[in-house]
C-alpha positions in Angstrom: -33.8 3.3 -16.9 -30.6 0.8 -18.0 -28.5 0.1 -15.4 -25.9 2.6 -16.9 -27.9 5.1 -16.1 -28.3 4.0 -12.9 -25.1 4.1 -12.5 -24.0 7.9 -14.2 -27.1 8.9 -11.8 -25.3 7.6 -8.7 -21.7 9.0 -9.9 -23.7 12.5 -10.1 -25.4 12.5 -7.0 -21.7 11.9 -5.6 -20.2 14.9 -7.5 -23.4 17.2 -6.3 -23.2 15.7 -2.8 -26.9 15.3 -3.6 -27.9 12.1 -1.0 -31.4 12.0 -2.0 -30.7 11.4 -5.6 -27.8 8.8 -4.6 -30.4 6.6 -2.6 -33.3 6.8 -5.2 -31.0 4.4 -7.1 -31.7 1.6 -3.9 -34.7 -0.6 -2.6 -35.4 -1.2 0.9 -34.6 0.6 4.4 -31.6 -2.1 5.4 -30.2 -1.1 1.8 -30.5 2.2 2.0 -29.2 3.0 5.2 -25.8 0.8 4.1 -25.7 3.0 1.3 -26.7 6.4 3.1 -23.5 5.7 5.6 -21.3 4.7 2.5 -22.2 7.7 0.0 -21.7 10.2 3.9 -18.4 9.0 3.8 -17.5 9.0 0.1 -17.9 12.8 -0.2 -15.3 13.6 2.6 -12.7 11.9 0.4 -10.5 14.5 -2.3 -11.8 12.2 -5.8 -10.3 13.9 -8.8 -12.4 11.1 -10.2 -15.3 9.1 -9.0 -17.7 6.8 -10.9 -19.7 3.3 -11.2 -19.2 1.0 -14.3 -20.1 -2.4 -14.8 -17.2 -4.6 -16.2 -18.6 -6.8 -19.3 -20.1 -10.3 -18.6 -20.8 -10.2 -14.7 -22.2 -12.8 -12.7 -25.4 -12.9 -14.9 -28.9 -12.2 -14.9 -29.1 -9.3 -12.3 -26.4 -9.6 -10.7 -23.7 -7.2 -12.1 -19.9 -6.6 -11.1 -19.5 -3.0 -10.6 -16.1 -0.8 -10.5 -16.3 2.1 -8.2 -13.8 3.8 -10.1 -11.9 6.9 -8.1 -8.5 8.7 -8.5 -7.8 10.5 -5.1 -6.3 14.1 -5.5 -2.5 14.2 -5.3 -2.9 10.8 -4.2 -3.3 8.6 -7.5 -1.5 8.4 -10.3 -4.4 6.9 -12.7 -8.1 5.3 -11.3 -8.2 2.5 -9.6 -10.9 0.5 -9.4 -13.3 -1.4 -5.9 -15.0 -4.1 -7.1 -18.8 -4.7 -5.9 -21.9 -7.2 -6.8 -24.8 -5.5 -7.6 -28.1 -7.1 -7.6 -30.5 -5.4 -9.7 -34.7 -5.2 -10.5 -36.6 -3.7 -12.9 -39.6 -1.8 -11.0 -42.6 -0.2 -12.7 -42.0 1.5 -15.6 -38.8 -0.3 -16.4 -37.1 1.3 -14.4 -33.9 -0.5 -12.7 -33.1 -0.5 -9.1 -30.8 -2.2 -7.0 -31.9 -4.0 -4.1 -28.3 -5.7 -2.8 -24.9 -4.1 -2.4 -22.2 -6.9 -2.2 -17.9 -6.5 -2.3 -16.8 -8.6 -5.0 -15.5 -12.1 -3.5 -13.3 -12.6 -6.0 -11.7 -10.2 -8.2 -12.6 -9.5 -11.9 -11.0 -11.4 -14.6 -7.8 -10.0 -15.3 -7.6 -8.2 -12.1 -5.7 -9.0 -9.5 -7.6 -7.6 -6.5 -10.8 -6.8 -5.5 -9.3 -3.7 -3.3 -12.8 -4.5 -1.3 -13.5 -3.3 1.2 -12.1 0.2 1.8 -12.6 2.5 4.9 -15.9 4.4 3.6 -17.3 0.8 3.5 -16.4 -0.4 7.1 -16.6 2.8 9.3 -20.0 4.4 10.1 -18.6 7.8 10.0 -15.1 8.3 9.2 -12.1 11.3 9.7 -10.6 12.6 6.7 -7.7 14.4 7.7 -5.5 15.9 4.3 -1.8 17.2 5.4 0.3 18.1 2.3 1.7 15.0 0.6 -0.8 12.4 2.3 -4.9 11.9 2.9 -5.3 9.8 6.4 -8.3 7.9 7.0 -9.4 6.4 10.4 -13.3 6.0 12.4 -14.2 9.1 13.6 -14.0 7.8 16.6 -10.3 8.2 16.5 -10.5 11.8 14.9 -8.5 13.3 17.9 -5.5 10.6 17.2 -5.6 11.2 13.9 -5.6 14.5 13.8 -2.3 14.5 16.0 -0.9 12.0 14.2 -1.3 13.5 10.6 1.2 16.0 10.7 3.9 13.6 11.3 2.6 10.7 8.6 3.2 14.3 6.5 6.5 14.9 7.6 7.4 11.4 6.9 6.2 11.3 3.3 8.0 14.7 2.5 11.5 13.0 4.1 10.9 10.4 1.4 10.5 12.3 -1.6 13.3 15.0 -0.8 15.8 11.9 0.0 14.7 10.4 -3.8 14.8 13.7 -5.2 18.4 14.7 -3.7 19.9 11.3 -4.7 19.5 12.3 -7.9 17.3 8.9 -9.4 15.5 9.1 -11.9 12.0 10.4 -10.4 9.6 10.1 -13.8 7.4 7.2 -12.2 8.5 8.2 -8.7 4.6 8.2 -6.4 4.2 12.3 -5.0 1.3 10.9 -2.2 -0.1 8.6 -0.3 -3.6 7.6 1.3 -3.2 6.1 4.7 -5.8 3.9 6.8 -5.4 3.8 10.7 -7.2 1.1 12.3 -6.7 -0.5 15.7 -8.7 -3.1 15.9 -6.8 -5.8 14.1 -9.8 -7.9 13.2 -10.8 -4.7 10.8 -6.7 -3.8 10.1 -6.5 -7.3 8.6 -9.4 -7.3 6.3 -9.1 -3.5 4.7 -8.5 -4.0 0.9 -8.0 -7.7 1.3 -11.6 -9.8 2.5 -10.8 -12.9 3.5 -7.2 -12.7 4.6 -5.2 -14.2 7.2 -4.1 -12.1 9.9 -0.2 -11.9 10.0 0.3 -11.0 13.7 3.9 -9.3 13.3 2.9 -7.2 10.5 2.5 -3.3 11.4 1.7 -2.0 8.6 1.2 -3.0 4.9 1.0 -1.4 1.4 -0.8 -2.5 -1.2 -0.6 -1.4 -4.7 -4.1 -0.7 -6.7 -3.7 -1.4 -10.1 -4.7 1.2 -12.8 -8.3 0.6 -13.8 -8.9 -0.5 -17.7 -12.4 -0.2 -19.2 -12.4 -3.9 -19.9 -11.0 -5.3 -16.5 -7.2 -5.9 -18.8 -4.3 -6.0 -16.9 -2.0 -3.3 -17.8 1.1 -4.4 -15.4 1.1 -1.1 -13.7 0.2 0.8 -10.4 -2.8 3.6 -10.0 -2.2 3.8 -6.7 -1.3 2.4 -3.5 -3.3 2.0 -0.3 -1.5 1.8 3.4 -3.0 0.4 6.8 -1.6 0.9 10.1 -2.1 -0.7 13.0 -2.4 2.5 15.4 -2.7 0.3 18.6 1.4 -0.8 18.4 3.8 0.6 20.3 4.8 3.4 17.5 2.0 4.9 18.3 1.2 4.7 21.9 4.3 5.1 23.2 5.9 8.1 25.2 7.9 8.0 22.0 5.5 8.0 19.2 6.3 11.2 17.6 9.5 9.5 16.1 7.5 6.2 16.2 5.1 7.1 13.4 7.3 9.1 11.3 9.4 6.0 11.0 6.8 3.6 10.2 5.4 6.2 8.1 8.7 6.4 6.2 9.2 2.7 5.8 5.3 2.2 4.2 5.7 5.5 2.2 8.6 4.7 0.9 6.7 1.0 -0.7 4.5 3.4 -2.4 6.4 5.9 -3.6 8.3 3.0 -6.1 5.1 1.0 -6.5 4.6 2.9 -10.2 7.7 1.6 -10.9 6.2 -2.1 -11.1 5.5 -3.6 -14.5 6.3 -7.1 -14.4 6.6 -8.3 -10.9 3.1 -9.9 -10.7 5.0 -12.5 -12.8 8.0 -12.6 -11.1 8.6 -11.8 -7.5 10.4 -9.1 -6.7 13.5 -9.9 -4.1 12.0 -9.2 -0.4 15.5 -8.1 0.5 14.8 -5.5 -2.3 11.6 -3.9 -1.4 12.2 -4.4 2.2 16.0 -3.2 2.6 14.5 -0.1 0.3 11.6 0.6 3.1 14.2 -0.2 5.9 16.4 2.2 4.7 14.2 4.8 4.2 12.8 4.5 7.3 15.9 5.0 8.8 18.4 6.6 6.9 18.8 9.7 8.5 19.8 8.2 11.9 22.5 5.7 11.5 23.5 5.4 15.3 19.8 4.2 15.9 20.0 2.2 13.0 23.0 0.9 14.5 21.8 0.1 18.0 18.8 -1.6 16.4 21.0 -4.2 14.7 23.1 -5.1 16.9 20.3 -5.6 19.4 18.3 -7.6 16.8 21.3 -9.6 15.3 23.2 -10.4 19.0 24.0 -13.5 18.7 22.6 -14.4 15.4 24.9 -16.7 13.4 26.2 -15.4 10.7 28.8 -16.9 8.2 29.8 -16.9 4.4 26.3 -19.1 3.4 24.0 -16.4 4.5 22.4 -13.8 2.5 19.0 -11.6 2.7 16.4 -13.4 2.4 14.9 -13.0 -2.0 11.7 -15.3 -1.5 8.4 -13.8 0.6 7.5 -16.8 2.4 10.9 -17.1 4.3 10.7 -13.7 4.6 8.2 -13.1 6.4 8.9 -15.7 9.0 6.3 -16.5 11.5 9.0 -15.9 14.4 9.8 -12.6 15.4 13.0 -13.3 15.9 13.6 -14.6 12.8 11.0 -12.1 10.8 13.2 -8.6 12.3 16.6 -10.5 11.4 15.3 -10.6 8.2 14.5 -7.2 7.9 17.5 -5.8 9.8 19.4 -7.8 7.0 18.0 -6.5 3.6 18.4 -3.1 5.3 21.9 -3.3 5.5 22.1 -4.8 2.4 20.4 -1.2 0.9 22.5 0.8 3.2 25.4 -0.8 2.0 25.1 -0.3 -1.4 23.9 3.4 -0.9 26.9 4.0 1.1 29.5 1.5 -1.6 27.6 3.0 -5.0 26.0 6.3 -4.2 22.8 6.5 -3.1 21.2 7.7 -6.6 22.9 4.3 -7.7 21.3 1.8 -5.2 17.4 3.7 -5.8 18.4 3.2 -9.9 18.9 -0.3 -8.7 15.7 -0.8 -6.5 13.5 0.7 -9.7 15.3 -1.3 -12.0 14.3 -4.3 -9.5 10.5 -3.4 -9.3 10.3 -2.9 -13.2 12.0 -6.0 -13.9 12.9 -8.7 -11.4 13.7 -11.6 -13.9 17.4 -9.6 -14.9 19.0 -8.4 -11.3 22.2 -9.5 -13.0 21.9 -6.6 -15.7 21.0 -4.3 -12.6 23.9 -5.0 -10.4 26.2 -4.4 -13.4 24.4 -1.6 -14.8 24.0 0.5 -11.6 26.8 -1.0 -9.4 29.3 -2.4 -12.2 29.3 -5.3 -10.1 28.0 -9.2 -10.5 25.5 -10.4 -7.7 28.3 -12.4 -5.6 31.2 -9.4 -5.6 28.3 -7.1 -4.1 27.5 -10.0 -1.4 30.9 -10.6 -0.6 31.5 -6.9 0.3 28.0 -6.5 2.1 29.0 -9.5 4.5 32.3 -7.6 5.6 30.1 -4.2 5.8 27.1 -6.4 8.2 30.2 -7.7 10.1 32.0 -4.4 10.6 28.6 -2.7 11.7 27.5 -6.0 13.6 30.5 -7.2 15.8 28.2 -9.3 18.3 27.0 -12.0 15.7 27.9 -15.1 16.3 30.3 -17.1 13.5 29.4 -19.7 11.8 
């Protein structure tokens, strides 16, 4: 048996939900109950599709990089791909087995993630909980939580797509779903698509885009999907308050995904923080504008704030490692958004956001195309709006 058919054997017995046939592909008990725990989870989750395929030219003799490639239903756009190491034998009668199951420690050439390790890899037995727009994924542990929270991640997701569809943007690329991991154990919020990371202690919750799996491991430039994590132990969703809690967060991470398709270049050039943040800040918010209010001027009391300053375009000052300095910046780009959508029409400033994700290198075309302003004019008049909504900043 080639390791191809190993692999269309494995992809069946997932389709048939057929466990037995899924583990006759595996040597040893230690293997096989990894596997046995992974392939119990995999067959909760919606796949439209769901397959192994070895990329070309992998780590060498027996030791294969394997795609588990899967499109969730309603979720994803195109397949995306997990990256693993397979080690492989040939047993009596040349027939291949595996006998070790690895993630991928660094992704495929021409990839630009290894998008290992999912949920169905690090929970023993995980919730699946699918609520119109969105699938939400958390140990089953927490089946109760998610199960109460689901219906408002839902909500959330639906208040995104009617605001894009009401503003009247152009919605051809525009994301219809989203998958969403709750975890609250940050060592295990930190890792989830991303092995090896650093833990960013402010961050709350993070979307990452999945690009769209290629036979070949080529980079195509665009989004297949996008995966969310939230930490469930913050105060969104623990609080007497939570309802309104995760519906916002929910918005604000949503809303990352539902542009993410729009992204075809920014792997080469960064698109503006102020940009994708203000975007999720806005939506997050934009139905409640004396809320948004009170959260500004609570975050920006005292904050100094004259003619030199404007939100924040690079990631790494961005994402300060004060708190103080981290919300400023994201109360900031906000109002920069909400300005614009209140100056230019909202349909103009999400025209401007795609225009933004699909090509960051010429945000002087997009302030003139969608605004028929330059850059500076734009700034000028979103410093008198911050100050008007902002009176308790300090000058400069």
């Amino acid at each position: 048996m080639s390791t191809k058919a190993v692999y269309d054997s494995m992809t069946k017995a997932i389709k048939e939900k057929d466990e037995k046939s899924y583990l006759a592909s595996f040597e040893g008990e230690q293997l096989k109950a990894q596997q046995r725990k992974l392939f119990r989870n995999l067959i909760k989750v919606p796949f439209q599709v769901a397959r192994f395929e070895e990329y070309p030219q992998g780590h060498g003799s027996g030791h294969m990089v394997v795609a588990f490639v899967h499109q969730i239903k309603g979720v994803d756009a195109a397949p995306v791909a997990e990256q693993y190491v397979f080690t492989f034998k040939e047993s009596p009668g040349a027939h291949q087995v595996i006998t070790d199951v690895k993630g991928s420690a660094e992704p495929y050439t021409g990839t630009h993630g290894t998008n290992f390790p999912a949920p169905w890899d690090v929970y023993n037995d995980m919730t699946v909980v699918q609520k119109g727009r969105v699938v939400v994924i958390s140990d089953k542990q927490h089946a109760a939580d998610t199960e109460r929270f689901a219906p408002y991640i839902s909500q959330a997701a639906d208040d995104d797509v009617a605001a894009w569809n009401h503003s009247g943007a152009n919605t051809s690329q525009a994301s219809k779903g989203a998958l969403i991991v709750l975890e609250s154990k940050r060592k295990v919020y930190s890792q989830l698509y991303r092995a090896g990371n650093k833990n960013d202690s402010l961050e709350a919750g993070v979307n990452m885009a999945a690009e769209k799996f290629t036979p070949a491991g080529r980079n195509e430039m665009e989004a297949g999907g996008s995966r969310i994590v939230m930490d469930s132990s913050e105060s969104r969703f623990t609080s007497p308050a939570w309802r309104s809690g995760v519906k916002e967060i929910s918005r604000h991470e949503i809303a990352h995904a539902l542009v993410a398709f729009y992204d075809h270049e920014s792997r080469f050039a960064q698109i503006p923080s102020w940009v994708s943040e203000g975007f999720a800040g806005y939506m997050e918010s934009r139905d409640d504008s004396a809320a948004s209010k009170t959260e500004a001027a609570r975050t920006l009391k005292g904050y100094k704030f004259d003619p030199s300053v404007y939100p924040v375009s690079d990631a790494e000052t961005f994402y300060a490692k004060t708190g103080r300095e981290r919300a400023a910046n994201y109360t900031l780009a906000r109002l920069a958004i909400e300005y614009m959508a209140k100056k230019y029409g909202e349909n103009h400033a999400f025209e401007f956001v795609t225009a933004e994700y699909n090509d960051p290198n010429n945000q002087d075309a997009a302030f003139q195309k969608y605004l028929g302003v330059d850059y500076r004019t734009f700034m000028a008049g979103w410093q008198k709006y911050v100050r008007t909504e902002v009176p308790g900043m300090a000058k400069g």
